[in-house]
N, C-alpha and C positions, 0 to 999 in steps of 0.2 A: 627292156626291163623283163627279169625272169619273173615267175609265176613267186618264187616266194620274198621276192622286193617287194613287190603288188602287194603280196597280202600284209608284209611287217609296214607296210606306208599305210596300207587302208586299218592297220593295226592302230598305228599310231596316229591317225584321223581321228579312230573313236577315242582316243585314249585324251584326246584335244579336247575333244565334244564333251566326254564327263567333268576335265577339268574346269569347263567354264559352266555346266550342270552344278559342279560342287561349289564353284568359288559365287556364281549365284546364292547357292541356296546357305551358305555358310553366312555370307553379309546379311541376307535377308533375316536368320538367325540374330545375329548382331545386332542389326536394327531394332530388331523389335523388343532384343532383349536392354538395348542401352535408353531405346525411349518409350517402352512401352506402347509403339503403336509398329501399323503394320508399313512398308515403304509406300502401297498407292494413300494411306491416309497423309505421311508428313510427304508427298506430292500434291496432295487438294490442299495442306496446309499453306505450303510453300508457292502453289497457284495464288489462292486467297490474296496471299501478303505481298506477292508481287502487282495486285491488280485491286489494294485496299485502295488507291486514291481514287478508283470507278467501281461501280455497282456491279458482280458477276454473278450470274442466272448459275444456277445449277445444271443445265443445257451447256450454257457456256462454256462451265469447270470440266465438263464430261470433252467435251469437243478438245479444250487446250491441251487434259493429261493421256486424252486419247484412248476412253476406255465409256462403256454404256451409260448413258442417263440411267438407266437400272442401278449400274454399279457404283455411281456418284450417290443417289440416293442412300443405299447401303452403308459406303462409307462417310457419307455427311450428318446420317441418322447417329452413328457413335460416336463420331468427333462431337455431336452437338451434346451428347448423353454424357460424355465427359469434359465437358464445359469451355473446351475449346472453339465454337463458334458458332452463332446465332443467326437464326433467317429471319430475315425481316421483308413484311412487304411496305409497300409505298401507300399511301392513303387514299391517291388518285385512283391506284389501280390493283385491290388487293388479289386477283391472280398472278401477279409477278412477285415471285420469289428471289431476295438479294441473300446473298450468303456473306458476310463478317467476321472476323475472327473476334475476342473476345482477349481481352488482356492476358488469358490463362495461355490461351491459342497464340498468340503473340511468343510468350514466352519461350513456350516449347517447341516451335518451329523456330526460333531463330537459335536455339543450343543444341537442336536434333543436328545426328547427325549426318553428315553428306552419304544422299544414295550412290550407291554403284553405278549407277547408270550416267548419272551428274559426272563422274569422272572420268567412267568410258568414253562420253560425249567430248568433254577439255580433248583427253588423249588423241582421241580418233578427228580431230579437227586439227588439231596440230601437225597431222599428217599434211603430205601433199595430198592432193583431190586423184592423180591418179593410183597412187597405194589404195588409199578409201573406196577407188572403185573399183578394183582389184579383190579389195577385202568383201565388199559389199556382194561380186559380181559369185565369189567363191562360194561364200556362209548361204547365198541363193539358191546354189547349184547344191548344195550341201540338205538345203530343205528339200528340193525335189527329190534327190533321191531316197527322203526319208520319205518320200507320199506325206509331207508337212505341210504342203501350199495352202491349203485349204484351213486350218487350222487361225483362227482367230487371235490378234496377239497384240497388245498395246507394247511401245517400244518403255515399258518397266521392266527391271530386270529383278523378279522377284519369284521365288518360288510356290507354287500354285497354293502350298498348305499355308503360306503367310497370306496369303490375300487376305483373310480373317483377322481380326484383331486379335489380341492376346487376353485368354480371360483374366477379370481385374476381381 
């Protein structure tokens, strides 16, 4: 390979890398514009509703969507402010915090709509396991040589100015 194949492949490398920057940050846009909230909120939603027939700790919520009991607090303080779901504790033990949705909460998680990442997931499973690891082994090699390793990152695919809710 000559020096300027190299360079129009490592051209079109980054040209990759923006595309999935954009087509992130454009859903994330989407989202927030079609329901009003940010993708990690209708994720603690979509948590909630999956796990309404058991009691889930806010600890919990943090551990399943794979992002800080800091950041679970944050987003469960507004979901709760806009009336989507209630923390209740237990009377035996009122240090234990349960999170519930609330019929509002209900409603809007189950019309929001599907995150990016929810589809990515179908797709990239429908693969065979050796493509996925292929894919997996690449976008890896692709972080190190951005010095990205170290960089903290829940598997949302949301762009960093949505993490916020949308003001109401």
């Amino acid at each position: 390979m000559d020096a300027s194949t190299g360079s129009q492949t490592a051209y079109e490398i980054l040209r990759s890398l923006r595309q999935i920057v954009r087509a992130v940050s454009l859903q994330s846009h989407k989202l927030s514009s079609e329901a009003g909230l940010t993708v990690p909120q209708l994720l603690c939603l979509k948590a909630i509703a999956d796990t309404e027939d058991q009691e889930i700790s806010p600890s919990a919520l943090a551990k399943q969507i794979q992002v800080s009991p800091g950041t679970v607090t944050g987003i469960t303080d507004r979901l709760a402010k806009l009336g989507y779901l209630e923390r209740q504790r237990r009377p035996g033990d009122r240090r234990r915090v349960y999170l519930t949705l609330t019929e509002a909460g209900r409603k809007q998680q189950s019309e929001a709509p599907k995150p990016l990442q929810d589809r990515v997931i179908e797709r990239l499973e429908a693969l065979d396991r050796a493509e996925r690891e292929e894919i997996l082994t690449a976008l890896q090699r692709v972080v190190e040589l951005m010095d990205a390793g170290d960089l903290d990152a829940a598997p949302i695919l949301v762009a960093d100015s949505k993490m916020r809710a949308p003001r109401r």
